[in-house]
PDBQT receptor file of N, H, CA, C and O in Angstrom, charges set to zero:
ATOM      1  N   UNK A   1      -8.177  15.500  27.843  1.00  0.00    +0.000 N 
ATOM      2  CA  UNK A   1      -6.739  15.427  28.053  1.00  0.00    +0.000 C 
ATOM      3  C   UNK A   1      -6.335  14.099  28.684  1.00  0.00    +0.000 C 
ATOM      4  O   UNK A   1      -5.205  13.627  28.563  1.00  0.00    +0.000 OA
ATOM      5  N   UNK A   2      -7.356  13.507  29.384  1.00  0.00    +0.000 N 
ATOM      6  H   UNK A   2      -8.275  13.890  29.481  1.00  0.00    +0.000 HD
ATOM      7  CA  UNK A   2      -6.684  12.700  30.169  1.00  0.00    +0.000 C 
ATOM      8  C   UNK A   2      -6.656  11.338  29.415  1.00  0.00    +0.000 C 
ATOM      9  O   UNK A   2      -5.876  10.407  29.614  1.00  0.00    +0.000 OA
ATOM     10  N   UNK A   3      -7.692  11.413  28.487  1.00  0.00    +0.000 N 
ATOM     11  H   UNK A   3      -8.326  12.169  28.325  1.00  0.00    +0.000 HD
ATOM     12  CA  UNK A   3      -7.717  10.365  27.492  1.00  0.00    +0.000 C 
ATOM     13  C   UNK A   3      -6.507  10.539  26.724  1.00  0.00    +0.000 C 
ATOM     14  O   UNK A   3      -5.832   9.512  26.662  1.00  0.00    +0.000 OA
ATOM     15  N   UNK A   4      -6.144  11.319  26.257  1.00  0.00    +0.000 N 
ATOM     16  H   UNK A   4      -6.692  12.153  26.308  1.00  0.00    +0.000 HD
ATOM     17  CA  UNK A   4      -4.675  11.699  25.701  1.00  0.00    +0.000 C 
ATOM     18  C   UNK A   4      -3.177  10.778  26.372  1.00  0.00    +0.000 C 
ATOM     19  O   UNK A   4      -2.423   9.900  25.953  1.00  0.00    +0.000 OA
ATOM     20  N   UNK A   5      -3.316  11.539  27.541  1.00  0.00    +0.000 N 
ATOM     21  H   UNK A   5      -3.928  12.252  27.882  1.00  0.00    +0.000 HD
ATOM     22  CA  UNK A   5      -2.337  10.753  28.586  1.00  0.00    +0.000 C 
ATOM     23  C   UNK A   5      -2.505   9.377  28.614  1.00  0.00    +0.000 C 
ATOM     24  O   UNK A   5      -1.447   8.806  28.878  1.00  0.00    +0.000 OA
ATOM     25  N   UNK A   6      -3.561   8.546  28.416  1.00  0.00    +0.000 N 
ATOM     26  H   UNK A   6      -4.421   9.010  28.201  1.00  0.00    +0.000 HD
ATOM     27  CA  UNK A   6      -3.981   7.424  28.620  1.00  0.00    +0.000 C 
ATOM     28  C   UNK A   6      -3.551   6.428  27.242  1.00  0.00    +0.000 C 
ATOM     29  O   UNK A   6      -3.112   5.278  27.292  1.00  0.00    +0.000 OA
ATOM     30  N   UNK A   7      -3.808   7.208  26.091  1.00  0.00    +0.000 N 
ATOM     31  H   UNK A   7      -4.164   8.142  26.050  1.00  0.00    +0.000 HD
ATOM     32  CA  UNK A   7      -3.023   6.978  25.161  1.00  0.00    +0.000 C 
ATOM     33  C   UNK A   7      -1.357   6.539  24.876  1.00  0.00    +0.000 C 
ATOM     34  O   UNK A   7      -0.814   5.470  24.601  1.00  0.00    +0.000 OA
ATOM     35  N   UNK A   8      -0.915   7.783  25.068  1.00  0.00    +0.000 N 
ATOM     36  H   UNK A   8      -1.357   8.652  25.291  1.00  0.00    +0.000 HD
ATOM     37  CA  UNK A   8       0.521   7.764  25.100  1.00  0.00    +0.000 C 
ATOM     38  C   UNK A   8       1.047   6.891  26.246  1.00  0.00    +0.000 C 
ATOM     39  O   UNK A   8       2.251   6.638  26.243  1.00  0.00    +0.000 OA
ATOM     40  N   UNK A   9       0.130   6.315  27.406  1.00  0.00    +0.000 N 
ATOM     41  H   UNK A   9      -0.849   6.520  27.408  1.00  0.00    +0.000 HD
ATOM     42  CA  UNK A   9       0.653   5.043  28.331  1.00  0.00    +0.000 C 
ATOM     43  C   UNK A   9       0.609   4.357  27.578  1.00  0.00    +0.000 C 
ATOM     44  O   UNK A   9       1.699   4.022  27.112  1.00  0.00    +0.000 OA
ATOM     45  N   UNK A  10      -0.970   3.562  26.836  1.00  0.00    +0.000 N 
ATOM     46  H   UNK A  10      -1.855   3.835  27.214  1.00  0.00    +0.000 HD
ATOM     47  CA  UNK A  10      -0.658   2.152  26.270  1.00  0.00    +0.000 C 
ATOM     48  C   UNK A  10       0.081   2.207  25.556  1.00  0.00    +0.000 C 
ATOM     49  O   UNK A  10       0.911   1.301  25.496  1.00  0.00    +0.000 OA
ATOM     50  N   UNK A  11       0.133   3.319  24.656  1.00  0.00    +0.000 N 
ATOM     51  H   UNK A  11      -0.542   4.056  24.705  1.00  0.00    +0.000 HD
ATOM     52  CA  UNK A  11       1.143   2.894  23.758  1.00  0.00    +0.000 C 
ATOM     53  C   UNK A  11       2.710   2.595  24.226  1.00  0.00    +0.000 C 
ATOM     54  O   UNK A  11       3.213   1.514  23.920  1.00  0.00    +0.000 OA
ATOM     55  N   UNK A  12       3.266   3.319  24.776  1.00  0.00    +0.000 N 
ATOM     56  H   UNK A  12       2.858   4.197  25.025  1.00  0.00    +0.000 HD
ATOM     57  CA  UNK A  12       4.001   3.070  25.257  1.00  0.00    +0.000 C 
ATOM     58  C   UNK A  12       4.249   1.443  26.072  1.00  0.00    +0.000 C 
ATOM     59  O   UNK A  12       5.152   0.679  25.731  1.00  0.00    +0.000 OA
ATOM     60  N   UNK A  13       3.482   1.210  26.926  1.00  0.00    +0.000 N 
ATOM     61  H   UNK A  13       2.748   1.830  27.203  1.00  0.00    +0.000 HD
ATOM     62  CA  UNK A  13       3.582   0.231  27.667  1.00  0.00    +0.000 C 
ATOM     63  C   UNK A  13       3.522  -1.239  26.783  1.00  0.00    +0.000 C 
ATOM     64  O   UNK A  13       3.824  -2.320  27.288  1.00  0.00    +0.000 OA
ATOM     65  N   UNK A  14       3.073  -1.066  25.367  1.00  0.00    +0.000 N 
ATOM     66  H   UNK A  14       2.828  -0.188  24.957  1.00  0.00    +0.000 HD
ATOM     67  CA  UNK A  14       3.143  -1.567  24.013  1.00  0.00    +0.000 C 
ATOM     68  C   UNK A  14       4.494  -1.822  23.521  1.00  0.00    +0.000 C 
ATOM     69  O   UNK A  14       5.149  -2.856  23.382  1.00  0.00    +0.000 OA
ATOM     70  N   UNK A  15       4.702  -0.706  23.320  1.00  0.00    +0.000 N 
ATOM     71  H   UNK A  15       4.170   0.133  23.433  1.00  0.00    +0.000 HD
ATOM     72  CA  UNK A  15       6.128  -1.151  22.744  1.00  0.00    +0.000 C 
ATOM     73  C   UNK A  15       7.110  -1.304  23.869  1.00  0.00    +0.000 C 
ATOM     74  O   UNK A  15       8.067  -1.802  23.275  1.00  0.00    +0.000 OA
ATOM     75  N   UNK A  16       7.441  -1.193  25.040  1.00  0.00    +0.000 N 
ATOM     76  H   UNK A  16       6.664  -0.788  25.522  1.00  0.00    +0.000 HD
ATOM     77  CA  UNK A  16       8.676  -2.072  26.032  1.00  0.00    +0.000 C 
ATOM     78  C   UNK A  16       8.217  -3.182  26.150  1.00  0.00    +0.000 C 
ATOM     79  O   UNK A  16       9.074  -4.029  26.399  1.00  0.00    +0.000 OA
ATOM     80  N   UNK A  17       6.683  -3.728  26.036  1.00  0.00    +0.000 N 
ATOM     81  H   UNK A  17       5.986  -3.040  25.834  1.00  0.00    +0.000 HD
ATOM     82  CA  UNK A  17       6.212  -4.925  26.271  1.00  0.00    +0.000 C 
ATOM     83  C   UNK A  17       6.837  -5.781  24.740  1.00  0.00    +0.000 C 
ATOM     84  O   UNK A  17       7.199  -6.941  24.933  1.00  0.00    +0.000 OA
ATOM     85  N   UNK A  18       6.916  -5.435  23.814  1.00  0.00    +0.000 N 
ATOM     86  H   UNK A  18       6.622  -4.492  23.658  1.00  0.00    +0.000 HD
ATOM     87  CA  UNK A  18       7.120  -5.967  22.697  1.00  0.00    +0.000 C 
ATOM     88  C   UNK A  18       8.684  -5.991  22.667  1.00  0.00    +0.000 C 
ATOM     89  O   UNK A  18       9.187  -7.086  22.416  1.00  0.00    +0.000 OA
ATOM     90  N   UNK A  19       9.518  -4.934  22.888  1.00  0.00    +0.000 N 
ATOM     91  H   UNK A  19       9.109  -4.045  23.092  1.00  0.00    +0.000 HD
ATOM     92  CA  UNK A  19      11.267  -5.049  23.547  1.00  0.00    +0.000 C 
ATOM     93  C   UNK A  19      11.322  -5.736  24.314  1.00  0.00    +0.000 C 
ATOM     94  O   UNK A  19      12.341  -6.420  24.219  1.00  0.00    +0.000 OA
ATOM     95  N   UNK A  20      10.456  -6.077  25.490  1.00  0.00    +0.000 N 
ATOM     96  H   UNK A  20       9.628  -5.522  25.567  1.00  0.00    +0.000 HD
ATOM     97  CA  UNK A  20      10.771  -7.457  26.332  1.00  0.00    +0.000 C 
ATOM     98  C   UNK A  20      10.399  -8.461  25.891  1.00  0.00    +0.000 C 
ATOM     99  O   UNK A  20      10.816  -9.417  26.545  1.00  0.00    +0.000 OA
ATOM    100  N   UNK A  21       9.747  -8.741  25.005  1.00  0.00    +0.000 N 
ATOM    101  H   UNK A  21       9.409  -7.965  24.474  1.00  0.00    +0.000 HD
ATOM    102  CA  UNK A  21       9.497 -10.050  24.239  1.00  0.00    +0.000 C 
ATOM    103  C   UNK A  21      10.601 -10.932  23.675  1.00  0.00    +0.000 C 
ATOM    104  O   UNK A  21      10.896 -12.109  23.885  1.00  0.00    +0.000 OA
ATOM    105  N   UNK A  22      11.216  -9.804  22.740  1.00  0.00    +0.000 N 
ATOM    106  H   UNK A  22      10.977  -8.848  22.570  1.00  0.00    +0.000 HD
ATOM    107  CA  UNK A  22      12.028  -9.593  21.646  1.00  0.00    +0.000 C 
ATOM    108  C   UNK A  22      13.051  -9.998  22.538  1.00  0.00    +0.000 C 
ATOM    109  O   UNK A  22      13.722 -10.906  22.047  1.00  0.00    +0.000 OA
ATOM    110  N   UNK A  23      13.492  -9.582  23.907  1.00  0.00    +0.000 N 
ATOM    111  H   UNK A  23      12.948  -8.844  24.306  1.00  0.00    +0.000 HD
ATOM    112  CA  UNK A  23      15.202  -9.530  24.381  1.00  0.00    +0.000 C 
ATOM    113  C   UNK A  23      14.474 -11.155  25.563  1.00  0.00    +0.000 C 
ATOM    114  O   UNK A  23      15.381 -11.839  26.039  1.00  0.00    +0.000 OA
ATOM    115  N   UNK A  24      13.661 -11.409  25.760  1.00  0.00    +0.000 N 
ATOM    116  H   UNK A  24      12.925 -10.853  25.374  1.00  0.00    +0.000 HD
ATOM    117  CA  UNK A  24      13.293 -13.068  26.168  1.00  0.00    +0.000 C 
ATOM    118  C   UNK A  24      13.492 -14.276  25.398  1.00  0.00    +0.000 C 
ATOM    119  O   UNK A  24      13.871 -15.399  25.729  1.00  0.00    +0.000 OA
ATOM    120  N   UNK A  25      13.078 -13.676  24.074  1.00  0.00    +0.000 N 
ATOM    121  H   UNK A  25      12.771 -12.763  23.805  1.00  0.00    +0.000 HD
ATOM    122  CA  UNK A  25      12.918 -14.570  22.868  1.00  0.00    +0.000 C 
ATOM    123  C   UNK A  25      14.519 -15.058  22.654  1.00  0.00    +0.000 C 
ATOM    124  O   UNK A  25      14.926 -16.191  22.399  1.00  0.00    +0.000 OA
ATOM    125  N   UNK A  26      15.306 -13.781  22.852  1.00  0.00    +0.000 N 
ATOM    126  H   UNK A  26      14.975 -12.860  23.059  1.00  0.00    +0.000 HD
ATOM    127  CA  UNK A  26      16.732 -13.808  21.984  1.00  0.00    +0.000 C 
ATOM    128  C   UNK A  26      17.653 -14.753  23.282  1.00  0.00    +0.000 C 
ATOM    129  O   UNK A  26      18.591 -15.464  22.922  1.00  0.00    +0.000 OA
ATOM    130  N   UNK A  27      17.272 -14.664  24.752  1.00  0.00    +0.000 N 
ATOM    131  H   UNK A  27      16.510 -14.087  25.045  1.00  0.00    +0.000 HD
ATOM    132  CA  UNK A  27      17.870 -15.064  25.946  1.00  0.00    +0.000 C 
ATOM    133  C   UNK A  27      17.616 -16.528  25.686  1.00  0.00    +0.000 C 
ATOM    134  O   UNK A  27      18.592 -17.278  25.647  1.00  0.00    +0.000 OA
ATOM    135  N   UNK A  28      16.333 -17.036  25.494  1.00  0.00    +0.000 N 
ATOM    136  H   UNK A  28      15.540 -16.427  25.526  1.00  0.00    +0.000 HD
ATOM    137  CA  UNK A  28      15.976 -18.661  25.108  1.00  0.00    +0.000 C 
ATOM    138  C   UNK A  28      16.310 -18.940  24.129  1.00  0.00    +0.000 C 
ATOM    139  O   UNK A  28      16.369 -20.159  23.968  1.00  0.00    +0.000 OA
ATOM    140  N   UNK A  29      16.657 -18.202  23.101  1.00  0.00    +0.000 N 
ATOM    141  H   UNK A  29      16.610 -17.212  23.231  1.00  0.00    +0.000 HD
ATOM    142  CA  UNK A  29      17.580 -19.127  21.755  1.00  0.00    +0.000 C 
ATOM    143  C   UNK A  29      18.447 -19.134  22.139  1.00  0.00    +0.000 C 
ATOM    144  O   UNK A  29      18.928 -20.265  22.068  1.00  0.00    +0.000 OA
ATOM    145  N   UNK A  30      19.483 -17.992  22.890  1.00  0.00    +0.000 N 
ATOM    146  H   UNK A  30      19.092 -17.073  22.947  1.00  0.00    +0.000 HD
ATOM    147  CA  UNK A  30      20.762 -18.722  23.051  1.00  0.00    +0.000 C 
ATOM    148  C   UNK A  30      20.688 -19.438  24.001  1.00  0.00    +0.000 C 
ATOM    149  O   UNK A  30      21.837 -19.881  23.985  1.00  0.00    +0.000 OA
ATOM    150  N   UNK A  31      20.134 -19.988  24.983  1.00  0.00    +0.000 N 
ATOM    151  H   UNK A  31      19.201 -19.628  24.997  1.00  0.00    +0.000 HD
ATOM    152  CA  UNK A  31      20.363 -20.703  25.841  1.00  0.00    +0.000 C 
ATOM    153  C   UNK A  31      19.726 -22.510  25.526  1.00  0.00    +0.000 C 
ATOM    154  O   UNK A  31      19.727 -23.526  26.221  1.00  0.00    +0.000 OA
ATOM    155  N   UNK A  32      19.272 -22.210  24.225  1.00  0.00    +0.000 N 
ATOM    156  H   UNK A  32      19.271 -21.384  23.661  1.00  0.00    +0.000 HD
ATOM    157  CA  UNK A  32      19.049 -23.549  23.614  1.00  0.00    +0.000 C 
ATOM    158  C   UNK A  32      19.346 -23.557  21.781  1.00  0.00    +0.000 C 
ATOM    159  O   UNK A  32      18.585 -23.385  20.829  1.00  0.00    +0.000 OA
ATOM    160  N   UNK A  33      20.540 -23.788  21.865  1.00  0.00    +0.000 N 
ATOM    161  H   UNK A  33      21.158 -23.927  22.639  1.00  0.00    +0.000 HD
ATOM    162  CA  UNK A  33      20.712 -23.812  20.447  1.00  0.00    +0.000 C 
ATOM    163  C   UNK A  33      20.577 -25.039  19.562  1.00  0.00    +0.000 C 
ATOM    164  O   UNK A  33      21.042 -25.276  18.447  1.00  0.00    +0.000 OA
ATOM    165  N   UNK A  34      19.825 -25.733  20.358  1.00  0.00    +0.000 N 
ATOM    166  H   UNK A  34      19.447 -25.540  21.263  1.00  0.00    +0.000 HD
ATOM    167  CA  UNK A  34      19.942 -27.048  19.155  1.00  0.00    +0.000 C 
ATOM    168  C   UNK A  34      17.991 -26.851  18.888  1.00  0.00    +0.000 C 
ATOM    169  O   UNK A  34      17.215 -27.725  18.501  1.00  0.00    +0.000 OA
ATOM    170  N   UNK A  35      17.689 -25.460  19.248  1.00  0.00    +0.000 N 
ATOM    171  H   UNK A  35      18.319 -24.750  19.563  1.00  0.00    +0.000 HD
ATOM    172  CA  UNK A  35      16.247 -25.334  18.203  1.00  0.00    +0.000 C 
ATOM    173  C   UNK A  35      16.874 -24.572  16.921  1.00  0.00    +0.000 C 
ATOM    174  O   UNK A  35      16.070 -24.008  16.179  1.00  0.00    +0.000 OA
ATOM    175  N   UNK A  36      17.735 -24.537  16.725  1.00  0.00    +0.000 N 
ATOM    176  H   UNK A  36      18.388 -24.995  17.328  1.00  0.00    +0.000 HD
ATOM    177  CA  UNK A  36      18.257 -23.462  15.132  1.00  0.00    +0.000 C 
ATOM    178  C   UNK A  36      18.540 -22.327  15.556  1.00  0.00    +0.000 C 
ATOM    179  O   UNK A  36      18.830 -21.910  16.677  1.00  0.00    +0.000 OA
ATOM    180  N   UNK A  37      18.362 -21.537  13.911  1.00  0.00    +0.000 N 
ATOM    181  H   UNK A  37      18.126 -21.877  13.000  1.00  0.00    +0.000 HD
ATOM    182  CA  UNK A  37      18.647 -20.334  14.297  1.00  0.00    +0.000 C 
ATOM    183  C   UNK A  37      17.997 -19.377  14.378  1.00  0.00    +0.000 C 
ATOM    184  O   UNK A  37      17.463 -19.241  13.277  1.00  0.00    +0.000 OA
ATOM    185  N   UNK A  38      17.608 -18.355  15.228  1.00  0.00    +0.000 N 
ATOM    186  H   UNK A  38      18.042 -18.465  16.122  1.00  0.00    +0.000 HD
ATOM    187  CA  UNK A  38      16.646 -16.937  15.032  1.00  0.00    +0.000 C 
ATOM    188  C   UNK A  38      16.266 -16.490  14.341  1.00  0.00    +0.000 C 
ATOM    189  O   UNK A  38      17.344 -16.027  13.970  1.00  0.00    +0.000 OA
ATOM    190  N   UNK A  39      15.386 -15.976  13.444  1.00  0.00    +0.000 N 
ATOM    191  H   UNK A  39      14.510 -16.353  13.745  1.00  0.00    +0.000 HD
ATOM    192  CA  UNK A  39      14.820 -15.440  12.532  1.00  0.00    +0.000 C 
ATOM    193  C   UNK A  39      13.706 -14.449  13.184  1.00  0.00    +0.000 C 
ATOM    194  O   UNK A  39      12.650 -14.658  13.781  1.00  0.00    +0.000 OA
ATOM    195  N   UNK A  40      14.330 -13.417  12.848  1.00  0.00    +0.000 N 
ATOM    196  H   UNK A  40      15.188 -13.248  12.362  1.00  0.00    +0.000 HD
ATOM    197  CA  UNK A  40      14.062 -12.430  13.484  1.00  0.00    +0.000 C 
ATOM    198  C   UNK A  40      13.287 -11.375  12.214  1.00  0.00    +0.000 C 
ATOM    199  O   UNK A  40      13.830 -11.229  11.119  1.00  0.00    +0.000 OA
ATOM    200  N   UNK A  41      11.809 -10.620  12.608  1.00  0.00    +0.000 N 
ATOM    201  H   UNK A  41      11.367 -10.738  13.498  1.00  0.00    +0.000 HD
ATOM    202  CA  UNK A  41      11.098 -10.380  11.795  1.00  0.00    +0.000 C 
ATOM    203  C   UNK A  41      11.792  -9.192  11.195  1.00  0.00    +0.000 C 
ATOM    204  O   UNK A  41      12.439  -8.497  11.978  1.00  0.00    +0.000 OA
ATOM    205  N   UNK A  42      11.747  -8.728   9.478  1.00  0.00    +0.000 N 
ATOM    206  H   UNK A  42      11.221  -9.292   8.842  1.00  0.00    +0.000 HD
ATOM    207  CA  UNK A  42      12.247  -8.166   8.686  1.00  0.00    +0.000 C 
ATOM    208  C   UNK A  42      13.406  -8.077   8.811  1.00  0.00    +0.000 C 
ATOM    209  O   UNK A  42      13.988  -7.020   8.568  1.00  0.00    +0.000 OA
ATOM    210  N   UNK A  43      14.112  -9.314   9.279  1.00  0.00    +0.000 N 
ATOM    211  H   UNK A  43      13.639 -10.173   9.476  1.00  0.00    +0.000 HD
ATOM    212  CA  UNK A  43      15.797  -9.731   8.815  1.00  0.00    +0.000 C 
ATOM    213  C   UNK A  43      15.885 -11.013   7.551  1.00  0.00    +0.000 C 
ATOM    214  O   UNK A  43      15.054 -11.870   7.247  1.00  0.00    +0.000 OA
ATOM    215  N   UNK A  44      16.816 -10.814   7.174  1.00  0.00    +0.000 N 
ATOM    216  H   UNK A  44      17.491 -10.118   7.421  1.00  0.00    +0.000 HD
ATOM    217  CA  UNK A  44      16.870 -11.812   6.008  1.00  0.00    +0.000 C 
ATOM    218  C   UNK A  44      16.366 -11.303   4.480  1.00  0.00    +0.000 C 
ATOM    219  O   UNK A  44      16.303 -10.192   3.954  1.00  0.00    +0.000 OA
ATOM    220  N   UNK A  45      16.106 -12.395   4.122  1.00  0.00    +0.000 N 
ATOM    221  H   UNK A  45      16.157 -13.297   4.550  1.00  0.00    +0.000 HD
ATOM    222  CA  UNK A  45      15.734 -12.624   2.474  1.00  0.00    +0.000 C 
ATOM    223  C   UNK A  45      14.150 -12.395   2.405  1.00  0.00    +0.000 C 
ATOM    224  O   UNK A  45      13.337 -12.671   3.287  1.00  0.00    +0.000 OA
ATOM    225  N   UNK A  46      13.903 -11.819   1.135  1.00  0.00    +0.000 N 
ATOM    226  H   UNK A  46      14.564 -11.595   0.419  1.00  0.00    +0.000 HD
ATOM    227  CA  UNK A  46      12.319 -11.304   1.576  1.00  0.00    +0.000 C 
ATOM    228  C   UNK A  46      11.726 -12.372   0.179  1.00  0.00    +0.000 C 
ATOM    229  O   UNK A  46      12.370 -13.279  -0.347  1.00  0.00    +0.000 OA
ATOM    230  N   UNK A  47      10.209 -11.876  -0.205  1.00  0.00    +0.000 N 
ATOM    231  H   UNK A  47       9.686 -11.139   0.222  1.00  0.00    +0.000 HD
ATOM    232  CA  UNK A  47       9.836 -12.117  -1.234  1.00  0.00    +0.000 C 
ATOM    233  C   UNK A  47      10.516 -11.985  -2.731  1.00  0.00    +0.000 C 
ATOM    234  O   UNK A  47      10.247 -12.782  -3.629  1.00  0.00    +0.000 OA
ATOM    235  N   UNK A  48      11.549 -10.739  -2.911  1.00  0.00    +0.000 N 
ATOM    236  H   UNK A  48      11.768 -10.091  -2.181  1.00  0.00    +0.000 HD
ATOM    237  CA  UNK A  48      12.018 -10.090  -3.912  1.00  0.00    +0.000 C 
ATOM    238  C   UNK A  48      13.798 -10.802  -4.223  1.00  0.00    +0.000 C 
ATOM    239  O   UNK A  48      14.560 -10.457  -5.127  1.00  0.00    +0.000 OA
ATOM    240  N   UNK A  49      14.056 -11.876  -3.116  1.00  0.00    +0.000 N 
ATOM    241  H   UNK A  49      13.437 -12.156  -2.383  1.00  0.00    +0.000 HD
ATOM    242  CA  UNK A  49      15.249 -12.472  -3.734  1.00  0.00    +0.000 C 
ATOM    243  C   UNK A  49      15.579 -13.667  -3.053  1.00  0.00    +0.000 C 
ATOM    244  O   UNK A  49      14.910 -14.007  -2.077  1.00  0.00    +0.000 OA
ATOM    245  N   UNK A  50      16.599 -14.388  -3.483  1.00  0.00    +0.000 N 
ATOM    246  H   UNK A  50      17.143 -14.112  -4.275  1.00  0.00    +0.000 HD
ATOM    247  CA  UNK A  50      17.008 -15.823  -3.225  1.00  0.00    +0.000 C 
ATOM    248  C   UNK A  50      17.403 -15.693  -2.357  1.00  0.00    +0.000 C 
ATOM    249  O   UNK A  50      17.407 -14.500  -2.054  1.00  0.00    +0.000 OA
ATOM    250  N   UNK A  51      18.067 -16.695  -1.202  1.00  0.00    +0.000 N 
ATOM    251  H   UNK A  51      18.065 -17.664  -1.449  1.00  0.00    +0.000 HD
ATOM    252  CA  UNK A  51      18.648 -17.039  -0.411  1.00  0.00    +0.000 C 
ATOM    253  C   UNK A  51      19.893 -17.799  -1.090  1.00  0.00    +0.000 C 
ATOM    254  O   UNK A  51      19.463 -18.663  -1.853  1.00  0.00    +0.000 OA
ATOM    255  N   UNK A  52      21.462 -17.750  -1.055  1.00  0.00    +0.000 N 
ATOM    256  H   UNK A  52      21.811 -17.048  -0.435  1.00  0.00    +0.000 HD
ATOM    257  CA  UNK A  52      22.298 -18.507  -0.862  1.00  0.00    +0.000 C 
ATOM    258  C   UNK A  52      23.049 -18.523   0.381  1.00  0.00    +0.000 C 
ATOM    259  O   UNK A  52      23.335 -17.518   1.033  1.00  0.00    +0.000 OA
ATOM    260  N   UNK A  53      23.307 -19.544   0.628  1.00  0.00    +0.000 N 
ATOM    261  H   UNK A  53      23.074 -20.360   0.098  1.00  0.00    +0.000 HD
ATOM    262  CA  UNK A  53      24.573 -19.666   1.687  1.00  0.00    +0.000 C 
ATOM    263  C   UNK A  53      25.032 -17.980   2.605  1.00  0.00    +0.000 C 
ATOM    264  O   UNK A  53      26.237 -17.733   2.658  1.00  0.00    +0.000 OA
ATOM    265  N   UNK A  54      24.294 -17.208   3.093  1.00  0.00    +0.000 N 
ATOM    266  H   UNK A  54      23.316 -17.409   3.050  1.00  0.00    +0.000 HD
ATOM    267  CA  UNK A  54      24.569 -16.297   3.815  1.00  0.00    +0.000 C 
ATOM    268  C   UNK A  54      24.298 -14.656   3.245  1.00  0.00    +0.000 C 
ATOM    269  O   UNK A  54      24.556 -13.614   3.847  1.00  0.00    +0.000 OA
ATOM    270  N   UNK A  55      23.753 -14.810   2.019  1.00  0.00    +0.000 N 
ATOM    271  H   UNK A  55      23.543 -15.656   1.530  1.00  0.00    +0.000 HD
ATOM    272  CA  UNK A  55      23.708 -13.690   1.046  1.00  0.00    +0.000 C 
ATOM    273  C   UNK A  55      22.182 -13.388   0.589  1.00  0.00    +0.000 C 
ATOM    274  O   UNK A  55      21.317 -13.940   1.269  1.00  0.00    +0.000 OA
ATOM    275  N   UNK A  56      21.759 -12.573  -0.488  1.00  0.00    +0.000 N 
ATOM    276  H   UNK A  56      22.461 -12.125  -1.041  1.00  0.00    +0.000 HD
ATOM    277  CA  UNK A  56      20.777 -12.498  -0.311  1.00  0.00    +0.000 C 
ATOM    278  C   UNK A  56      21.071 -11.876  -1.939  1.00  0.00    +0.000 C 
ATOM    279  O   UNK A  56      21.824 -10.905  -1.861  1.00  0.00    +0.000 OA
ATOM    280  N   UNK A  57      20.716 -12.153  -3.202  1.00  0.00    +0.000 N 
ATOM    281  H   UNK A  57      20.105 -12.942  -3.265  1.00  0.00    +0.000 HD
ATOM    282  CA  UNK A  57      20.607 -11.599  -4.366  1.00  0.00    +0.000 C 
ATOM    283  C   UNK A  57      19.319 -11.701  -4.928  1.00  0.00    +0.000 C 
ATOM    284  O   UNK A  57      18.632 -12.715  -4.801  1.00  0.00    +0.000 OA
ATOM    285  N   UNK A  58      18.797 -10.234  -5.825  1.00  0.00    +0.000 N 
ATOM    286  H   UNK A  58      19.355  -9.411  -5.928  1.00  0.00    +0.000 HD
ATOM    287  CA  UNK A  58      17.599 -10.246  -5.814  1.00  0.00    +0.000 C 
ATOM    288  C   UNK A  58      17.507 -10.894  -7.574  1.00  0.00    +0.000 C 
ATOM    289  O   UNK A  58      18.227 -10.548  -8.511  1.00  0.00    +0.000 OA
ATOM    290  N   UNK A  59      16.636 -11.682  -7.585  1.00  0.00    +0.000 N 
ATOM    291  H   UNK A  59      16.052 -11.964  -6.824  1.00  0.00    +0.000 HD
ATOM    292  CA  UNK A  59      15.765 -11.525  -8.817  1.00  0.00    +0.000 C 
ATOM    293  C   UNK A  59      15.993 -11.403 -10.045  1.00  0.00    +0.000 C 
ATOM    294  O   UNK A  59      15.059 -11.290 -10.838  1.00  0.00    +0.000 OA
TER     295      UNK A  59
């Protein structure tokens, strides 16, 4: 059981560690915007379509 419990910590302590990444990451882009813009993982245009000017049409 206690291995159980021990589980459901890391994991846990996993993913707020990865939400605090994520909300650090987003505090230093805006506070320096002349590195671009965010690109943030599985946002945007993927393998399956183009990129224009703000849109995203596939294929």
């Amino acid at each position: 059981m206690i291995n159980f419990l021990i589980a459901i910590g890391v994991i846990f302590a996993l993913s707020a560690g990865w939400i605090w990444v994520q909300q650090a990451a987003r505090v230093y882009a805006a506070k320096h915007p002349e590195l671009g813009a965010v690109k943030e993982e599985g946002l945007g245009c993927g393998k399956s379509c183009g990129c224009k000017v703000g849109s995203c049409d596939k294929k």
